[in-house]
N, C-alpha and C positions, 0 to 999 in steps of 0.2 A: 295718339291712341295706339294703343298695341295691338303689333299683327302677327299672325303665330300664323305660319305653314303647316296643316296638317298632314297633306298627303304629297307626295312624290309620284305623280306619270309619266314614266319616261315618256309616251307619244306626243305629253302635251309642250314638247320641247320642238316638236317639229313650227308649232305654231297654225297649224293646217285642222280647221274643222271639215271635216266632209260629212257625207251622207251616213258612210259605216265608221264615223267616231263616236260611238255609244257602246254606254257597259253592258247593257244586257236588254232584251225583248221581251215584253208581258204580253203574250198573242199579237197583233198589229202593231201595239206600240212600242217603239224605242225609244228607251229611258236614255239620254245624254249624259256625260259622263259627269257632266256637273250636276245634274241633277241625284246622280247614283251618290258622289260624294258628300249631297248636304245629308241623307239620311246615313250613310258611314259615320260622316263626324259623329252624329248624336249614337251611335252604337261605339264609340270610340269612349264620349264621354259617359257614357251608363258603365262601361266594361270596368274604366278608373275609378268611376265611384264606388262601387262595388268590390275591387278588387285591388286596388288603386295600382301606379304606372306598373307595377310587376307583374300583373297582370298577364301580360303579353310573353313572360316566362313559361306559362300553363299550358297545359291543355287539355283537350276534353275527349275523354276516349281516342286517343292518338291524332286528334285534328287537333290543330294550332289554333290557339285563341286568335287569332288576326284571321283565317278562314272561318272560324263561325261568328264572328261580327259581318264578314264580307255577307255570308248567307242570311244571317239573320235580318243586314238592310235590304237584301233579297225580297227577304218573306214579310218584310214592312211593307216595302213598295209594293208588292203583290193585296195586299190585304187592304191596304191604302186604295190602289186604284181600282179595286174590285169593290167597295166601298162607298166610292162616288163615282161609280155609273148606276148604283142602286137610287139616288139621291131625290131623282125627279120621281120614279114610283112611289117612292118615299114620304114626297112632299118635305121635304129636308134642305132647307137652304140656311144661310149667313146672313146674323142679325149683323147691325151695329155697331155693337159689340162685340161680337165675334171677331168682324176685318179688322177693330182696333188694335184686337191682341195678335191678328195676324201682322199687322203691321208692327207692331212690338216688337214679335217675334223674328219679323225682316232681317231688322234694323241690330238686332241681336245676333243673327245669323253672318249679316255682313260684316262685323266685327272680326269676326273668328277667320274674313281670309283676306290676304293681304290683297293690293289694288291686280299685282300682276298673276294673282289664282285667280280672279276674276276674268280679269283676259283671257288668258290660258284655257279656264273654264266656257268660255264665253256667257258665264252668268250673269246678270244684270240683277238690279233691284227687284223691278217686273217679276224677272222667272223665278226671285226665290220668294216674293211674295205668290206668287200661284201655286210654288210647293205648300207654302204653308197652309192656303187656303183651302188644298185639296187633304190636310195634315187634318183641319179642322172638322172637316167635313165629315172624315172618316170618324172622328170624338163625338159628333152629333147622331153618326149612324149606329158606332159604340152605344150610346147614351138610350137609343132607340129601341136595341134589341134588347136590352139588358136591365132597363129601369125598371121591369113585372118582376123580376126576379123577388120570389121569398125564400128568405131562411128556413127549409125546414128545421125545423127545433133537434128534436129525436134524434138526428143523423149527427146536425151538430155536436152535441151535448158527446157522443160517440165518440167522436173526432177529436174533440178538444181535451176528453180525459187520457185516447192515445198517444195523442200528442204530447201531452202533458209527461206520458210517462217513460216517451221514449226520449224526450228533450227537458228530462229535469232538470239535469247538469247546466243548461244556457240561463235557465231561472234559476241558478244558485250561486251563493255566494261565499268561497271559500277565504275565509281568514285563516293565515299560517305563517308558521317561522322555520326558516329555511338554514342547513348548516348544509354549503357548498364545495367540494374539493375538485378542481381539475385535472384530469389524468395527467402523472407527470411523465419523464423521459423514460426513466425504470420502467414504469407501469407498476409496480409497486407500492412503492413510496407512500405515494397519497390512498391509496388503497387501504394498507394496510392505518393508515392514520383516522380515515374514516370511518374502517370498523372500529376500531379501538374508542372513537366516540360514541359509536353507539352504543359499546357495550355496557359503557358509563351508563349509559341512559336508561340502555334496557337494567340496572341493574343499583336502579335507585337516583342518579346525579339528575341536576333538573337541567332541562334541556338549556334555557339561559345562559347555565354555568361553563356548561361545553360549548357552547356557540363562544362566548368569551374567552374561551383557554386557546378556542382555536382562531377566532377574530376577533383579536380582541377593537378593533376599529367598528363592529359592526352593531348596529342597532338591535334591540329582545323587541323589540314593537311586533306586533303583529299587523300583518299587510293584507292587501287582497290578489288574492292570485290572480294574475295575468295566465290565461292560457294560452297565450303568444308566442310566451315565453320559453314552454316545453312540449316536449316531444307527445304522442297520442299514447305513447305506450306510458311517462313518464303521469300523464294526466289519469290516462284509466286505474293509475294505481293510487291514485288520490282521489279518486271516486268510490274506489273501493272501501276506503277507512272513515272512520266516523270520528267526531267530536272528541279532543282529547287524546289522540292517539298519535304513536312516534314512531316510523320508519323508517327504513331504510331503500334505495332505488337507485342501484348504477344503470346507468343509462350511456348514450353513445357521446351524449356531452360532458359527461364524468359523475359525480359520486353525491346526491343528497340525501340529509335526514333531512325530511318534513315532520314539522310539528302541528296538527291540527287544532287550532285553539275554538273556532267557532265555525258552523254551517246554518249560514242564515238562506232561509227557501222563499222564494214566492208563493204566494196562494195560489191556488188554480181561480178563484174569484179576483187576482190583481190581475193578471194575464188575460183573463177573458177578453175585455174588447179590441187589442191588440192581435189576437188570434183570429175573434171574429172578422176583424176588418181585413186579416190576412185570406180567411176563408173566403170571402163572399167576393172577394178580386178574383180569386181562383178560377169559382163555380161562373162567374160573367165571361172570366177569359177563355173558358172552356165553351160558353155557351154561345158567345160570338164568334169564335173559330169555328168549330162549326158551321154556327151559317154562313161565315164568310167562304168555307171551303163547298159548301153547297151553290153560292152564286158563281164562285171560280170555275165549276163544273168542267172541263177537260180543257181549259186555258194550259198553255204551253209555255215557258220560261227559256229563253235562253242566254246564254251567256256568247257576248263577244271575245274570243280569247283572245284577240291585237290588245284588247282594251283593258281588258279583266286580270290578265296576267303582268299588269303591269300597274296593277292597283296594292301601294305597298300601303299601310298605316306605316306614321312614324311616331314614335314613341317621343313622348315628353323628354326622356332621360338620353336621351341621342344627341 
């Protein structure tokens, strides 16, 4: 079975648990540091999928992607154990079913660290089936405050044609053919080669024919644009042109004519329930933070810095 190391503690090389080995304090209680790591992993793993391993390149208004994951399992844990002490007013406990997919979940969890992060950690099966159950708990109390929730219509409908109109371009699908030159040593050279195609172009030659004179290895297919691929300023000027149309656009990675051959849209009626199911997470995630930060009411967080400062993610590609 494979065991992948996720995180690096210097402290936990001494091999010495004590009383002040924990990452951080929720008012009275101190979260251990292996407990602080099994919800890091899962903000490690959200950050890749999302972003994937280059991720950790980024960052976010001057914090480093690996500091708002660290916070972010911060503001889980806080939300989490504020949560399930709502549970018994609640009347909110774990079916049957529930402990099975907690126990799934374990068993899943235990995979992901090797025998001796266990140790290290002083984790056992036990402690990380209890994270999980208290993981679940908080899905039940989610589930609780949130399941009244109605769609206002009105507001929606509002929403979804702004949206619609500010994110066309992600519903659109640009077919085009591309005649590309890379700046050469001159600076020159291919410049001047460039324009001279298009002048062809603009001035009657079919775009195919100049793609062939200048590559001739390369395919007249029309493709779908990868916006991956180019730059924002390189994209907003192929947002700008319509159907049919041939340009020109040096850019910092060198010299293309795009040919526009086709712009096929989505409806606002294909997008619709994709939208709505993105909105109505929103408006729940909005409306359970809240009351989550209402039961929180002047609870206190602190961070261990023996501990905290010594909590690296490591990256897949290390």
């Amino acid at each position: 079975m494979r065991k992948i190391i996720i995180f690096i503690i210097t402290l936990m090389l001494t091999g010495c648990i004590t009383s002040n080995d924990y990452a951080v304090k929720i008012g009275n209680e101190k979260i251990s540091r292996g407990e602080y790591l099994v919800y890091l992993m899962e903000q490690k793993k959200s950050f890749e999928q999302q972003g994937g391993t280059d991720i950790w390149e980024a960052d976010f208004d001057g914090v480093s992607a690996e500091d708002v994951a660290k916070q972010n399992a911060v503001n889980t844990l806080v939300m989490v154990k504020t949560a399930v002490k709502q549970t018994a007013e609640l009347g909110i406990s774990l079916t049957d079913e529930d402990k099975k997919n907690a126990e799934v979940q374990t068993q899943e969890l235990l995979n992901d660290f090797s025998d001796e992060d266990l140790e290290n950690l002083d984790l056992t099966e036990e402690k990380i089936y209890k994270i999980m159950e208290e993981v679940a708990l908080q899905q039940k109390v989610y589930a609780y405050v949130t399941d009244s929730y109605t769609v206002n219509e009105a507001e929606f409908n509002e929403y979804l044609n702004q949206y619609y109109a500010e994110h066309k371009s992600d519903f659109t699908k640009y077919m085009i053919k591309e005649i590309f030159l890379q700046p050469d040593i001159s600076g020159t050279e291919n410049k001047e080669l460039i324009n001279d195609a298009y002048n062809k172009i603009k001035n009657g030659a079919s775009f195919d024919s100049v793609l062939k004179e200048l590559s001739p290895e390369s395919s007249t297919d029309a493709f779908e644009m990868d916006t991956s691929l180019y730059t924002e300023n390189t994209l907003n000027q192929i947002y700008s042109h319509n159907k049919g149309d041939s340009f020109l656009v040096e850019d910092t990675d060198g010299y293309h004519i795009f040919y526009i051959e086709d712009i096929i849209s989505s409806s606002l009626e294909s997008i619709e329930p994709q939208i709505r199911e993105a909105y109505i997470n929103d408006k729940k995630q909005s409306i359970y933070q809240a009351q989550n930060r209402s039961w929180q009411g002047d609870i206190t967080v602190e961070k261990n810095d023996a501990v905290w400062n010594n909590i690296t993610i490591v990256k897949d590609n290390q």
